[in-house]
C-alpha positions as CSV (number, residue, x, y, z in Angstrom):
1,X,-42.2,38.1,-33.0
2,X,-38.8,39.5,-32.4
3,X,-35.5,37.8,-32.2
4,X,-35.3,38.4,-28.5
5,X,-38.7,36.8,-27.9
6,X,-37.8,33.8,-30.6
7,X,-34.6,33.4,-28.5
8,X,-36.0,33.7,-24.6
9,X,-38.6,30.3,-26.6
10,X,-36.1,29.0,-27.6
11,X,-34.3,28.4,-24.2
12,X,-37.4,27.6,-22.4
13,X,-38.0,24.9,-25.0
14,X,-35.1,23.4,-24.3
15,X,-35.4,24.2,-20.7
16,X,-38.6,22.2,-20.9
17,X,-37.6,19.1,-23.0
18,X,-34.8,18.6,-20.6
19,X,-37.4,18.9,-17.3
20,X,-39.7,16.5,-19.1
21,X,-37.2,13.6,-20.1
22,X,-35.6,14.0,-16.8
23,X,-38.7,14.0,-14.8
24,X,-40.7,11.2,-16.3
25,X,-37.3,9.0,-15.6
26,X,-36.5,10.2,-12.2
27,X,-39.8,10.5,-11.4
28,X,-40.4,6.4,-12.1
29,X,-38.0,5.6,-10.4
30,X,-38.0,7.3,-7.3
31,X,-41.7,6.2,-7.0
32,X,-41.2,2.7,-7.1
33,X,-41.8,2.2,-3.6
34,X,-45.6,3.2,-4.9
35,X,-46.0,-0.3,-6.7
36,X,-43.4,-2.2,-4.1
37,X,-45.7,-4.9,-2.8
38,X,-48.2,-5.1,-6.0
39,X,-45.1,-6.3,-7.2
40,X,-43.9,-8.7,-4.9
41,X,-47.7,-9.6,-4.8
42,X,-47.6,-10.6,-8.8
43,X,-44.2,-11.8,-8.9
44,X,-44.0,-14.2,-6.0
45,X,-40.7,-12.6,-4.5
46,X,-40.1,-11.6,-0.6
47,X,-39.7,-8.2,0.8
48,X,-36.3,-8.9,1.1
49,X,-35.7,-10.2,-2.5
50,X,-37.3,-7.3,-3.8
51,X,-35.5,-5.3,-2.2
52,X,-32.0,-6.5,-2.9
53,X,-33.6,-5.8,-6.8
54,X,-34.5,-2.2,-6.3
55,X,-30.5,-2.0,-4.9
56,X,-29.1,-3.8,-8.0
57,X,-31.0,-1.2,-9.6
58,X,-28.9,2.1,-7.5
59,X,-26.2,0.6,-8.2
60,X,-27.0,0.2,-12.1
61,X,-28.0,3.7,-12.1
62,X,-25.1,5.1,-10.6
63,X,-22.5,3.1,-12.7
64,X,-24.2,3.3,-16.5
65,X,-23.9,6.9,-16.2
66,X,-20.2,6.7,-17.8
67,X,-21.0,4.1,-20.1
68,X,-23.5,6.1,-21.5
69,X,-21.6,9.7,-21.6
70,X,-18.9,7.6,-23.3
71,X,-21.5,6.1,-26.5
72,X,-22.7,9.3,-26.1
73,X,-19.5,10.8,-27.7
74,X,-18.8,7.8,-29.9
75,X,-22.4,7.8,-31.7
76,X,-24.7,10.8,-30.5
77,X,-26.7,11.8,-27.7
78,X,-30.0,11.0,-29.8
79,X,-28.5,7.5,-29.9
80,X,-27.6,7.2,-26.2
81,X,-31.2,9.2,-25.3
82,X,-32.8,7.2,-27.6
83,X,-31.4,3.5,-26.2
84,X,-32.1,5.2,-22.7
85,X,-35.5,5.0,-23.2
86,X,-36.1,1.6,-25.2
87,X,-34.1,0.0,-21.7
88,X,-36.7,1.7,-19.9
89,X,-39.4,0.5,-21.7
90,X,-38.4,-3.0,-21.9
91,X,-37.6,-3.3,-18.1
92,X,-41.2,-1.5,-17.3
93,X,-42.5,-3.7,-20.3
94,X,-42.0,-6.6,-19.0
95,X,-41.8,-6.4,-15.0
96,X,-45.8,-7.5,-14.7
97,X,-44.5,-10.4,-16.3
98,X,-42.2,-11.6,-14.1
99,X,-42.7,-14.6,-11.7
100,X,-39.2,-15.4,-10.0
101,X,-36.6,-12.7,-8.4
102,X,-34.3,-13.7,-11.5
103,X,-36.2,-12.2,-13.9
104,X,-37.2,-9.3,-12.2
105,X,-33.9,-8.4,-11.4
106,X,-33.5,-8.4,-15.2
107,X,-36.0,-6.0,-16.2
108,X,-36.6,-4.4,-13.0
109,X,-33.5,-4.4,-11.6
110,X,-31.1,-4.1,-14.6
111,X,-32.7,-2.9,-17.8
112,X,-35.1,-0.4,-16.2
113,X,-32.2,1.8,-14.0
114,X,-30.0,1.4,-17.2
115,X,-31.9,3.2,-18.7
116,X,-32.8,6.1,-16.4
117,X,-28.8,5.9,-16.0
118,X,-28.9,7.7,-19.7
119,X,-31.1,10.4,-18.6
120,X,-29.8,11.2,-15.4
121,X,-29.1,15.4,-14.1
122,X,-25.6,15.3,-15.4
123,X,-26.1,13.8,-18.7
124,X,-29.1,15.9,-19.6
125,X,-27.3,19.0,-19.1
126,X,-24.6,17.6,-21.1
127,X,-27.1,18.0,-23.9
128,X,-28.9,20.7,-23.2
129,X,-25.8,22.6,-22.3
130,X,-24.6,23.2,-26.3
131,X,-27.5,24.5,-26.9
132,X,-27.6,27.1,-24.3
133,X,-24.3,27.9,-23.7
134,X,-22.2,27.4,-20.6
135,X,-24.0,30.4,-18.5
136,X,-27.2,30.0,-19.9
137,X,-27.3,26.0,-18.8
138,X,-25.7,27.0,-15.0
139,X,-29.0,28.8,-15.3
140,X,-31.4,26.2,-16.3
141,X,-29.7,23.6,-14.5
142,X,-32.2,24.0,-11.1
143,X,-34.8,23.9,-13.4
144,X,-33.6,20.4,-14.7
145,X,-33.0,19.2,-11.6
146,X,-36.5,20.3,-10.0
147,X,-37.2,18.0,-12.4
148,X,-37.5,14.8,-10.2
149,X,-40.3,16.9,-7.6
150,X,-41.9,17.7,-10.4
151,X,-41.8,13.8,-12.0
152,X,-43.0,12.9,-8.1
153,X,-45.6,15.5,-7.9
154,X,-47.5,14.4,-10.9
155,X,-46.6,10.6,-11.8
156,X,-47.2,9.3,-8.0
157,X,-50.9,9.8,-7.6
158,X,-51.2,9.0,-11.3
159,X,-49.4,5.6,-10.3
160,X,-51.5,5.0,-7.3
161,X,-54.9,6.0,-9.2
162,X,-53.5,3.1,-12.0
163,X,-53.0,0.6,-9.3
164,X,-55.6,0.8,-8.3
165,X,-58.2,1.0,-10.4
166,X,-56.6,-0.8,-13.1
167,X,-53.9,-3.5,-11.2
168,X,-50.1,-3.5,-11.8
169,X,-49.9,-5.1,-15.0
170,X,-52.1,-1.9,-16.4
171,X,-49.9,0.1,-14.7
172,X,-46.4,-0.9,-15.6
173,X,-47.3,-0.9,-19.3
174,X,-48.8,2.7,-19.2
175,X,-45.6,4.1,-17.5
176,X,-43.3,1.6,-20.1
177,X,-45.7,3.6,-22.6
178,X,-44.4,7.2,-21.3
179,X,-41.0,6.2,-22.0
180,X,-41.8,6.0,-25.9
181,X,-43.5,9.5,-25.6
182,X,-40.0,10.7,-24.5
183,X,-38.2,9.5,-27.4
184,X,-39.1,12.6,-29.6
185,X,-39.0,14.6,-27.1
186,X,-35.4,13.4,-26.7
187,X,-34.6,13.3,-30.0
188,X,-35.4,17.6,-31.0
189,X,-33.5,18.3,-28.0
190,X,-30.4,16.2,-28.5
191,X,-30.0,17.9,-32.5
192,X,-30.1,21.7,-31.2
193,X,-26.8,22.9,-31.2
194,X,-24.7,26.3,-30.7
195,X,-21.4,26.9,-31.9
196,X,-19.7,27.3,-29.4
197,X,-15.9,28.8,-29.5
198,X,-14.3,28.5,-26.0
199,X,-10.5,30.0,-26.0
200,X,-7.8,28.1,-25.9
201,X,-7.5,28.7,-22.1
202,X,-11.0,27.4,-21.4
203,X,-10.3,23.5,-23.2
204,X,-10.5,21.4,-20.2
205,X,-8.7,18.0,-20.2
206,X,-7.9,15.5,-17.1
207,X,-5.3,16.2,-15.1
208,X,-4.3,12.7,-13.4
209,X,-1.8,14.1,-10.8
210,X,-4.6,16.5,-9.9
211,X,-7.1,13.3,-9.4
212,X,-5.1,11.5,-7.2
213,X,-4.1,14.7,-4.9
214,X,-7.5,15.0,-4.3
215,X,-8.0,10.8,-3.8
216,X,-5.7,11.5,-1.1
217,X,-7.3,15.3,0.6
218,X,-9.5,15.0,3.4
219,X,-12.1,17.4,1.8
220,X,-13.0,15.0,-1.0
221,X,-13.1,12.0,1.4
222,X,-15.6,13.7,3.6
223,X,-17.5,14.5,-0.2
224,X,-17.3,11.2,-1.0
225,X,-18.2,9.7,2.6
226,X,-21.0,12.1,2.9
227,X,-22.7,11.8,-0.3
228,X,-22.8,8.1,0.2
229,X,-24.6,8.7,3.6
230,X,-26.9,10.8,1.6
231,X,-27.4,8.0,-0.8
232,X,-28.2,5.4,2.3
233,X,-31.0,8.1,3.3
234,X,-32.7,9.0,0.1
235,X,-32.9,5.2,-0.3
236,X,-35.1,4.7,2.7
237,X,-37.8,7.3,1.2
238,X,-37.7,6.0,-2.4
239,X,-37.6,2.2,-1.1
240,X,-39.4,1.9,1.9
241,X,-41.0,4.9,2.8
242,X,-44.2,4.5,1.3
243,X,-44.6,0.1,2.2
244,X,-43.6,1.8,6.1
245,X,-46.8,4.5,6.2
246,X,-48.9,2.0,5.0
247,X,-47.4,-0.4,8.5
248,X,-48.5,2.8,10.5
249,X,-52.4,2.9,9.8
250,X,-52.2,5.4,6.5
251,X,-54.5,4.8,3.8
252,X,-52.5,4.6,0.0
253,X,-54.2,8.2,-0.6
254,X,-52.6,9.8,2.6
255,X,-49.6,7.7,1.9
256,X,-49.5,8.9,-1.9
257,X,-50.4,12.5,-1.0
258,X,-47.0,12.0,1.5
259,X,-45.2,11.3,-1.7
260,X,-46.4,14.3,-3.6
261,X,-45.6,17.0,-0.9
262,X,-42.2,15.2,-0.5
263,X,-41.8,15.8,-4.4
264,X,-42.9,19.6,-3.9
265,X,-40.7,20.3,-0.8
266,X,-38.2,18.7,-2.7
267,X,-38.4,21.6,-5.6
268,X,-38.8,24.0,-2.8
269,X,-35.4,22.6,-0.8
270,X,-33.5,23.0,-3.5
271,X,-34.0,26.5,-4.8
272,X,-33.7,27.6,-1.1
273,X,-30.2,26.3,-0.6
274,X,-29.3,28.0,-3.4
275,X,-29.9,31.4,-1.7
276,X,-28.5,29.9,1.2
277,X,-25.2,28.9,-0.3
278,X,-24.7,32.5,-1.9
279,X,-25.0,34.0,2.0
280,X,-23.3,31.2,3.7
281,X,-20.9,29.3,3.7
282,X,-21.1,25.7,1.7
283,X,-19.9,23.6,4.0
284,X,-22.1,25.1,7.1
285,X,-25.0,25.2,4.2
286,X,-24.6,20.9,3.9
287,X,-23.4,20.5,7.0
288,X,-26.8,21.9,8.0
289,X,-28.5,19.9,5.5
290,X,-27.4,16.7,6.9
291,X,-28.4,17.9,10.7
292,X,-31.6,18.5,9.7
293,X,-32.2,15.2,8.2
294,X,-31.0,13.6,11.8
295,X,-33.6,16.1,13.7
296,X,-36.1,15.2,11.4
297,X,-35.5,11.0,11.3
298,X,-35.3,11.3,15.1
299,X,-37.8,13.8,15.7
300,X,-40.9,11.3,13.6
301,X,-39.6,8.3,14.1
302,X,-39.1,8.0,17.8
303,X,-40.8,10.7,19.2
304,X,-43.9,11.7,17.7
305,X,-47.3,10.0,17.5
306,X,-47.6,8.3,13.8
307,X,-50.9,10.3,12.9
308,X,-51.9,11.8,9.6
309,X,-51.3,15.3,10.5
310,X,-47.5,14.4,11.2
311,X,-47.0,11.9,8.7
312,X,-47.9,14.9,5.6
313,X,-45.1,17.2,8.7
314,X,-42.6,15.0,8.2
315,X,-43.2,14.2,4.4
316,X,-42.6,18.0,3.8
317,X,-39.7,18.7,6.4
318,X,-38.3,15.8,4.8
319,X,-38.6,16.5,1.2
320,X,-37.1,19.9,1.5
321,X,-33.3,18.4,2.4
322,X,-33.9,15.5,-0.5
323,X,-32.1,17.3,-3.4
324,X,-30.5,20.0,-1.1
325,X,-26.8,18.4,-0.9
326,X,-26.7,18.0,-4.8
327,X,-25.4,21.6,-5.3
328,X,-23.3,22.6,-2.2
329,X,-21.5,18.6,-2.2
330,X,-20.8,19.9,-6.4
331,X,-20.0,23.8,-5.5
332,X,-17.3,22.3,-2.9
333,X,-15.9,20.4,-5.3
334,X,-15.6,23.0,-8.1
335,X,-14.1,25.7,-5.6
336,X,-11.5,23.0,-4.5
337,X,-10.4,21.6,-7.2
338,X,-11.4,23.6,-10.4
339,X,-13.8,23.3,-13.2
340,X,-11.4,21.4,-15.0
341,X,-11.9,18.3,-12.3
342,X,-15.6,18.6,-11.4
343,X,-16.7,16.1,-14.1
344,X,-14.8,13.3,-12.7
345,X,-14.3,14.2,-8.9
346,X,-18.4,14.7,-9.1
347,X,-18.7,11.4,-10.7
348,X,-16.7,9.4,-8.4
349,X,-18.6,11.1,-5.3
350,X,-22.1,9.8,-7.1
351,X,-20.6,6.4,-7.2
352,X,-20.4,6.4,-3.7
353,X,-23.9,7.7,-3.9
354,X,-25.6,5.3,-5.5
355,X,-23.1,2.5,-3.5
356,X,-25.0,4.3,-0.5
357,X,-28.3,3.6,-2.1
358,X,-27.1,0.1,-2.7
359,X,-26.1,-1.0,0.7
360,X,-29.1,1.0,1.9
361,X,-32.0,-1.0,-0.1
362,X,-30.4,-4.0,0.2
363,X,-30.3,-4.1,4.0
364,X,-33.6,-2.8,4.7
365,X,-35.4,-5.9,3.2
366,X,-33.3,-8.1,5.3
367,X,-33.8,-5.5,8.6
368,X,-37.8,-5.5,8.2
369,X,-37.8,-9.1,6.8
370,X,-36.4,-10.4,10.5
371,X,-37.1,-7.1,13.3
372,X,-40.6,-6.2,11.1
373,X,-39.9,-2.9,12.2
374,X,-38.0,-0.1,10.3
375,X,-36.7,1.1,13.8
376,X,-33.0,-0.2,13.1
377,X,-33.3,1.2,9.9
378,X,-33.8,4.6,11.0
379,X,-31.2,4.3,13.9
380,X,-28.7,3.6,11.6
381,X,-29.5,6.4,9.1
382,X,-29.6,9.0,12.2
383,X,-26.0,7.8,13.3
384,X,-25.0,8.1,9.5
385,X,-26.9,12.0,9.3
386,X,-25.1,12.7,12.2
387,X,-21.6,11.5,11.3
388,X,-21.9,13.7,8.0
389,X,-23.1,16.4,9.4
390,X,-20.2,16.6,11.7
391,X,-17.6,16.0,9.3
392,X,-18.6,18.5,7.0
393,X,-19.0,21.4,10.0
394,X,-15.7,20.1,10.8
395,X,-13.6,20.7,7.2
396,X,-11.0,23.3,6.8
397,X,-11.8,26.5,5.5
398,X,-13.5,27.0,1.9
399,X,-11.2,28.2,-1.2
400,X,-13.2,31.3,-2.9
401,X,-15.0,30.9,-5.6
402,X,-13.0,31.0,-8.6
403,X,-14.0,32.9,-11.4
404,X,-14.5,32.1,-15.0
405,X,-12.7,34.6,-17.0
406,X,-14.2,33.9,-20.2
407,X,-17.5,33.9,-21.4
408,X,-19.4,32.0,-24.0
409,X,-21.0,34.0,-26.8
410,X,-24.3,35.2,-25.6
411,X,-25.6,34.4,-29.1
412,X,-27.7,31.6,-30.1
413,X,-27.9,30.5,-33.4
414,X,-30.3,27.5,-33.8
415,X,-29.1,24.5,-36.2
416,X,-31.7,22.5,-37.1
417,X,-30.4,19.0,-38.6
């Protein structure tokens, strides 16, 4: 085989192992709503109660992420990937187990999205990306983040299929059991390394007058404002989606089959805004985004008959604006504000994410718990769509792209440890 072909394995090996960590994680947890009431059904708790668990658990997720890229540079990645996974276990572990809201915000709430925390998008590129160098990993990187369709795609009908055949205690500790799996997989992927040899030029460092100039720029407060929006919306599908087909007639197959097709157009959506975003402008690309996700809530929800045929219409319209605000919300940033600040100005918008999510799950169980509908809900989240939508149509006009001037070597030279 030649060194070209050893190389181009190489990178798809890494490519892979980076997909498959970051899809079994995201793809647990994002089809939770799958095993929402066998859970409340085992454990005792209330709609509401369990809900205010699975928003402990956004909230988890969004603020571990730092903790963990910190231990990550203090011991290894192996370490943090490795701890990652023994949190998720645990939390998946022992969840059957659980008979009061207490303890299954614990394991459920805490441990579990602690862990998926330490394989999140960001932090798996941060260890695939020494490997592959810095244009090699811009690359992969909507590979890697296909990687929660693909997680959906597959592990929700093998969840439902568990259920039930097999009950939720079954089910739980086969999933806890993938986590394990992931370890080695983790592991070979978090010891291959490039040397990499940026100029001097290219060593970024945090430039605090910079931060709080942008704290204070209307641009990043519409980022920040709109990305929590699109946390309060992505909530709804991973939360209640599923429990709210179910209210509508649908049988669990056509209800997991919904799930599926929202985990392809989800793949789908996002490799179509990229070609969007290279034509268009970013800011009329997500402002878009955020329209469509208002037609779309108002369109199903209020309008149209809730049948079969237009419950697997909506799941795909749906699914293809899920992931679709990840790249243009980060693009806007980088333009802005520079390379040098998209770590920490991304960061801070996912906080406001996953404080989205938060809010989102949280007041859902206590909307359906006392209305039994999810009409409020979904009024709310149009109103929210909407507001995004027209703040982001309404922003000043784009910086151009700025361009990296240096390149990383081209050369990969494996270290095996």
């Amino acid at each position: 085989m030649s060194i070209r072909k050893l190389r181009l394995f190489y990178i798809c090996m890494i490519a892979f192992c980076a997909c498959l960590v970051y899809a079994v994680s995201s793809g647990i947890r994002s089809n939770l709503a799958l095993l929402l009431n066998p859970i409340m059904l085992n454990s005792g708790v209330t709609y509401s109660q369990i809900s205010f668990v699975l928003a402990l658990g956004q909230l988890v997720y969004g603020l571990v992420q730092p903790l963990f890229a910190y231990l990550a540079l203090k011991k290894s990645y192996g370490f943090m990937l490795t701890l990652s996974c023994l949190l998720m276990f645990s939390g998946l572990f022992a969840t059957p187990f659980c008979t009061s809201v207490t303890t299954l915000t614990v394991f459920l709430g805490i441990l579990f999205h602690a862990g998926t925390g330490g394989t999140c998008f960001g932090l798996m590129m941060a260890v695939a990306t020494p490997a592959l160098g810095l244009a090699r990993a811009t690359a992969v990187s909507g590979f890697v983040n296909a990687g929660t369709g693909v997680g959906s795609m597959f592990l929700c009908p093998f969840m439902n299929v568990l259920n039930s055949n097999f009950g939720i205690q079954t089910t739980m500790m086969t999933l806890s059991g993938l986590t394990l799996i992931i370890i080695p997989v983790s592991l070979w992927l978090s010891n291959r390394k490039q040397v990499i040899s940026p100029a001097k030029d290219e060593e970024f460092s945090l430039d605090t007058n910079s931060f709080f100039k942008a704290l204070q720029d209307r641009t990043f407060i519409v980022m920040l404002l709109s990305f929590a929006t699109c946390g309060f919306h992505m909530s709804i599908l991973q939360t209640h989606l599923y429990s709210q087909f179910i209210t509508y007639g649908i049988t669990d197959n056509i209800a997991t089959l919904s799930y599926s097709l929202i985990g392809i157009s989800t793949m789908i959506g996002a490799v179509l805004c990229g070609f969007c975003y290279r034509v268009f402008s970013l800011k009329n690309v997500l402002g878009t985004v955020y329209m469509l996700r208002t037609v779309a809530a108002l369109t199903f929800i209020f309008l149209m008959p809730k049948t079969v045929s237009n419950v697997i219409i909506f799941s795909i319209f749906i699914g293809l604006t899920c992931d679709a605000t990840v790249s243009p919300t980060s693009e806007i940033i980088r333009n802005r504000y520079g390379v040098q600040m998209l770590g920490i100005l991304f960061g801070c918008a996912f906080i406001f994410h996953q404080l989205g999510s938060f809010i989102s799950s949280n007041v859902a169980g206590m909307i359906v718990d006392r209305t039994q509908s999810y009409d409020l809900l979904w009024s709310i989240d149009i109103i929210l769509c909407l507001f995004a939508s027209v703040s982001v149509y309404a922003m000043g006009k784009e910086k151009k792209q700025q361009k990296i001037t240096k390149n990383f070597s081209e050369n990969i030279t494996p270290v095996h440890s």
